[in-house]
Z-matrix of the N, CA and C atoms (Angstrom, degrees):
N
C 1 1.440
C 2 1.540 1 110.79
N 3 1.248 2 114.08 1 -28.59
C 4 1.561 3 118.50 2 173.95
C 5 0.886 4 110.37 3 -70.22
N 6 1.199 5 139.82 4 -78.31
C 7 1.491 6 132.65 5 152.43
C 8 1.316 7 109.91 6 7.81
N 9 0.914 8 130.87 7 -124.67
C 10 1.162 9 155.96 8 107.57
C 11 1.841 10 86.46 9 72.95
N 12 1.139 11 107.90 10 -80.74
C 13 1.449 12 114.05 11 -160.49
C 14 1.924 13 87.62 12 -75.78
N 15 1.117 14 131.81 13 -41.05
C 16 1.503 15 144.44 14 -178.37
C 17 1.772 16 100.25 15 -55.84
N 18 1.232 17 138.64 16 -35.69
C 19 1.190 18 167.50 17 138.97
C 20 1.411 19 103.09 18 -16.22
N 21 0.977 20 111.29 19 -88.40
C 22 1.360 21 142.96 20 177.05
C 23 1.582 22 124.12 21 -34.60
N 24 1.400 23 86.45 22 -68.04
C 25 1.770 24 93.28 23 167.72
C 26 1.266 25 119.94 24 -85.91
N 27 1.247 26 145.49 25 -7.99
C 28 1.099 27 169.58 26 155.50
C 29 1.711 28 109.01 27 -53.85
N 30 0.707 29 81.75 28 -93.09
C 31 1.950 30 104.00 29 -170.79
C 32 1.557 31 97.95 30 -66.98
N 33 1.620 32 131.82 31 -40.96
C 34 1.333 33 99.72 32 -169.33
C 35 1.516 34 95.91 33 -103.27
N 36 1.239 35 117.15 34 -20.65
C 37 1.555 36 98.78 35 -169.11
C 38 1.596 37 121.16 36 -102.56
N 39 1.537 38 111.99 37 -26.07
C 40 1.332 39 114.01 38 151.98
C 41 1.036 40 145.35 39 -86.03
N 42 1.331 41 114.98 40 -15.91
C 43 1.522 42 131.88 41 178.15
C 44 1.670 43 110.86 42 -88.52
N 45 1.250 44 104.37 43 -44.20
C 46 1.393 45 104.18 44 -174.57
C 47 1.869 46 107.12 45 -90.98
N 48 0.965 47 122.68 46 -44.13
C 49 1.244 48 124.16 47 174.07
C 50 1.860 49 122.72 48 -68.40
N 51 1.319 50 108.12 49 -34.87
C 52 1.882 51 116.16 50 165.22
C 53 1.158 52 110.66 51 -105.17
N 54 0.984 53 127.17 52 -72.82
C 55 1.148 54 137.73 53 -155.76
C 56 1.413 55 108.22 54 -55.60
N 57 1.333 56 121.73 55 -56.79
C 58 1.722 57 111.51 56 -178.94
C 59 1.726 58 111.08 57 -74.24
N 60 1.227 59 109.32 58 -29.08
C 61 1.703 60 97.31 59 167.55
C 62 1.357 61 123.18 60 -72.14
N 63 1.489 62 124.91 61 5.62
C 64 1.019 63 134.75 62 178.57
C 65 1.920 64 112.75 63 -91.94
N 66 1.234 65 83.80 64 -50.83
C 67 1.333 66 103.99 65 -167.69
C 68 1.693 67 109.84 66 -85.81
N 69 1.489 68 108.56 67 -3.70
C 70 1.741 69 98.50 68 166.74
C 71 1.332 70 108.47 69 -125.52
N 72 1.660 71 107.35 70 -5.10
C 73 1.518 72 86.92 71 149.85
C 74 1.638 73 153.43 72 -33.81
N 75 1.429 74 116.23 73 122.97
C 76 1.542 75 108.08 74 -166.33
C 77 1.599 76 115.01 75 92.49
N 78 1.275 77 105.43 76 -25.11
C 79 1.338 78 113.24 77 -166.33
C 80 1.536 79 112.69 78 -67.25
N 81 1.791 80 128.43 79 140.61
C 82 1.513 81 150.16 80 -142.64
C 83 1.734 82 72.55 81 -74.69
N 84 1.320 83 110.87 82 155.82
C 85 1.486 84 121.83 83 169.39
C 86 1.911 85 87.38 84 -113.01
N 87 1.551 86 120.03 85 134.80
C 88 1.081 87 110.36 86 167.62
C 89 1.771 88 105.31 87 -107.10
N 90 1.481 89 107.86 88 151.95
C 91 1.119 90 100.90 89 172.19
C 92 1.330 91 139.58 90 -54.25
N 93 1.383 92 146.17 91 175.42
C 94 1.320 93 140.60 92 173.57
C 95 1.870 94 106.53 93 -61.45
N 96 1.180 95 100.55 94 -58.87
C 97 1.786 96 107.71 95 165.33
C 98 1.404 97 129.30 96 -64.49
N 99 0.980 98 95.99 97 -0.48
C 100 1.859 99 96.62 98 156.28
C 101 1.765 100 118.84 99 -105.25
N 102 1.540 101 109.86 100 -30.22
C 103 1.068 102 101.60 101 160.35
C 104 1.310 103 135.75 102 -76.96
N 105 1.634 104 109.89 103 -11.91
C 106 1.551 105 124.06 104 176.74
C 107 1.497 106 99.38 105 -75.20
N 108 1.163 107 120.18 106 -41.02
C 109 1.957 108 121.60 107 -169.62
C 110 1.694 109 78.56 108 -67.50
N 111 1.487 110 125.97 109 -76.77
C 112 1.492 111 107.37 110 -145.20
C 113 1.519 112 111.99 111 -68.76
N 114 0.921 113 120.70 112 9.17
C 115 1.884 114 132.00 113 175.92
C 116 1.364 115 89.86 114 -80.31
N 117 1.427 116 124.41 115 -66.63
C 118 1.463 117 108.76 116 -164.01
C 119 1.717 118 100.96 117 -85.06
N 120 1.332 119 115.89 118 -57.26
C 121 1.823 120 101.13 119 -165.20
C 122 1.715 121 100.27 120 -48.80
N 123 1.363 122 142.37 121 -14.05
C 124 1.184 123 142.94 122 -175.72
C 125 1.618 124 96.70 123 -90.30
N 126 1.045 125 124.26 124 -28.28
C 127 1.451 126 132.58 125 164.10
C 128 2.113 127 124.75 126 -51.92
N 129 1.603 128 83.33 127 -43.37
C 130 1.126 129 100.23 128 -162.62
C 131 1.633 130 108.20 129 -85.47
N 132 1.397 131 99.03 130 -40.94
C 133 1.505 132 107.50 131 164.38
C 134 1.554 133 145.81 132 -87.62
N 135 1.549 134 81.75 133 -8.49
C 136 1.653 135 95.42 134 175.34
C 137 1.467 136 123.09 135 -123.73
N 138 1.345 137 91.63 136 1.69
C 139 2.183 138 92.83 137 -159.06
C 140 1.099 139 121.24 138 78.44
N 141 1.487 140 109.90 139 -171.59
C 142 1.175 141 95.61 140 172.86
C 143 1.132 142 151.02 141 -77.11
N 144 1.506 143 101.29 142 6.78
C 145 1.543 144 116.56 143 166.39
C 146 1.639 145 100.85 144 -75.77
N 147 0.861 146 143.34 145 -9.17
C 148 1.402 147 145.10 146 -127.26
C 149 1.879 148 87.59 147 -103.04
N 150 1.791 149 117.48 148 -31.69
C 151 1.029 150 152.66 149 -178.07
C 152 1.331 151 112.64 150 -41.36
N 153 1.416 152 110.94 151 -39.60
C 154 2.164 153 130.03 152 159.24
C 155 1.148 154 107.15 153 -103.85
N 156 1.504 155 117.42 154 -19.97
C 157 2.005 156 99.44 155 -169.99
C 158 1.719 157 102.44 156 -78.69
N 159 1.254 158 102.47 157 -32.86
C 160 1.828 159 93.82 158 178.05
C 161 1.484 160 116.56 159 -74.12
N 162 0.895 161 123.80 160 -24.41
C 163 1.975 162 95.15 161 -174.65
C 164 1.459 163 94.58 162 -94.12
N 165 1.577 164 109.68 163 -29.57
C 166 1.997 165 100.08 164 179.91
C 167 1.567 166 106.46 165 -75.11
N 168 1.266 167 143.07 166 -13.65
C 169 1.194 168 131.87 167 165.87
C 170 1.500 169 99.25 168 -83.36
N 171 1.962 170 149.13 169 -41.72
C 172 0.994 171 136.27 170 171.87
C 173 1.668 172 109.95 171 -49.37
N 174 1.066 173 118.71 172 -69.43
C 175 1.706 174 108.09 173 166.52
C 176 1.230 175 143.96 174 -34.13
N 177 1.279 176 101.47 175 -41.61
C 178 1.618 177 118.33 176 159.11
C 179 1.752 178 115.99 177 -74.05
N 180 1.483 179 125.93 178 -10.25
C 181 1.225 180 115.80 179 153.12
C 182 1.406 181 124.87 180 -100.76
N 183 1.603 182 103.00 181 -14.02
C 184 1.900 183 97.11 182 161.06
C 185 1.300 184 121.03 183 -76.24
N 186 1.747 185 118.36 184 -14.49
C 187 1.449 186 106.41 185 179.82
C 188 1.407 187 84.60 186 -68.97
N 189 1.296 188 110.37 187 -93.24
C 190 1.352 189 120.39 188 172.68
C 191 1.652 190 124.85 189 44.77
N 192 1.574 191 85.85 190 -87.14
C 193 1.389 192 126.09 191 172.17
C 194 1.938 193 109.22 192 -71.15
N 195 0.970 194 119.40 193 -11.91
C 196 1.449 195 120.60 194 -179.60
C 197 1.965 196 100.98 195 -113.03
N 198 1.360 197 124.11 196 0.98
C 199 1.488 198 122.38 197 -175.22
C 200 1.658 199 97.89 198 -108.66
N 201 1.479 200 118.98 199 -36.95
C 202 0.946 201 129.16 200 -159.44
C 203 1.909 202 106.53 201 -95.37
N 204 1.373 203 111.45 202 -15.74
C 205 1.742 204 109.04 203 148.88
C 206 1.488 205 118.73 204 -82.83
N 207 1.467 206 90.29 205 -23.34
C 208 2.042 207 84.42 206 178.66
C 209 1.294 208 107.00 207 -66.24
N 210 1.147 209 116.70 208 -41.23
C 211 1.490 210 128.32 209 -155.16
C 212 1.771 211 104.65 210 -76.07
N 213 1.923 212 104.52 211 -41.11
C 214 1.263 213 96.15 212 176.67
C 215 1.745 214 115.82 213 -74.03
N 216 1.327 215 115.07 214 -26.06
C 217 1.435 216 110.38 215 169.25
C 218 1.570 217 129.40 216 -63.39
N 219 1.469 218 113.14 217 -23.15
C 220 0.972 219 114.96 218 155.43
C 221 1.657 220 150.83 219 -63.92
N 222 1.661 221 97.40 220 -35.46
C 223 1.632 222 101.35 221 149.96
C 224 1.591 223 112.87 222 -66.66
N 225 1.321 224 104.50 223 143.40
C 226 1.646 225 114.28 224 153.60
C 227 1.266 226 117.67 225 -111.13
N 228 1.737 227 141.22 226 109.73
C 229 1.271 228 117.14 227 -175.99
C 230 1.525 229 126.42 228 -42.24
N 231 1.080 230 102.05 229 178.51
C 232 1.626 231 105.93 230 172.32
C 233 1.713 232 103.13 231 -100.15
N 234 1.305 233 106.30 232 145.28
C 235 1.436 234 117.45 233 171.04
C 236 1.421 235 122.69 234 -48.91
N 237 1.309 236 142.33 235 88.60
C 238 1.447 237 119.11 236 179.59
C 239 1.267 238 127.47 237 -48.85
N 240 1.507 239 107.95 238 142.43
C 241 1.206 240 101.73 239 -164.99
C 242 1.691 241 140.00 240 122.23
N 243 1.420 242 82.52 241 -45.94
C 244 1.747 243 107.37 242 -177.97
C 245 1.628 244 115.69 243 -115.53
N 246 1.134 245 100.08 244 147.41
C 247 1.802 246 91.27 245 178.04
C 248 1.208 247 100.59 246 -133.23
């Protein structure tokens, strides 16, 4: 019964109601056609598991790929020359 009721409040009311609006906040929206390519090329390369590994490995290379321009726009070199 603990369970059960631990279950309950847990998983539907904190997890789904805080916890995931927390945690996809900010988060890249990918298009419908990027998740259709990584459904099948994740298809093609993985099976049918391949079916979640492609759009969660495509997402995981647009953050990726979207942390790693912030990051380069954020340095400015230094002038050669000058210190």
């Amino acid at each position: 019964m603990f369970l059960f009721a631990w279950g309950m409040v847990v998983t539907s009311i904190l997890a789904d109601n805080v916890l995931r609006p927390m945690l996809i906040r900010g988060a890249e929206e990918l298009s419908t056609l990027v998740v259709f390519l990584g459904v099948f090329g994740g298809l093609a390369a993985f099976g049918l598991l391949g079916i979640f590994i492609g759009p969660v490995a495509l997402a995981l290379a647009a953050t990726l790929l979207g942390a790693m321009r912030r990051a380069a726009s954020d340095t400015s070199p230094e002038p050669v020359g000058q210190s």
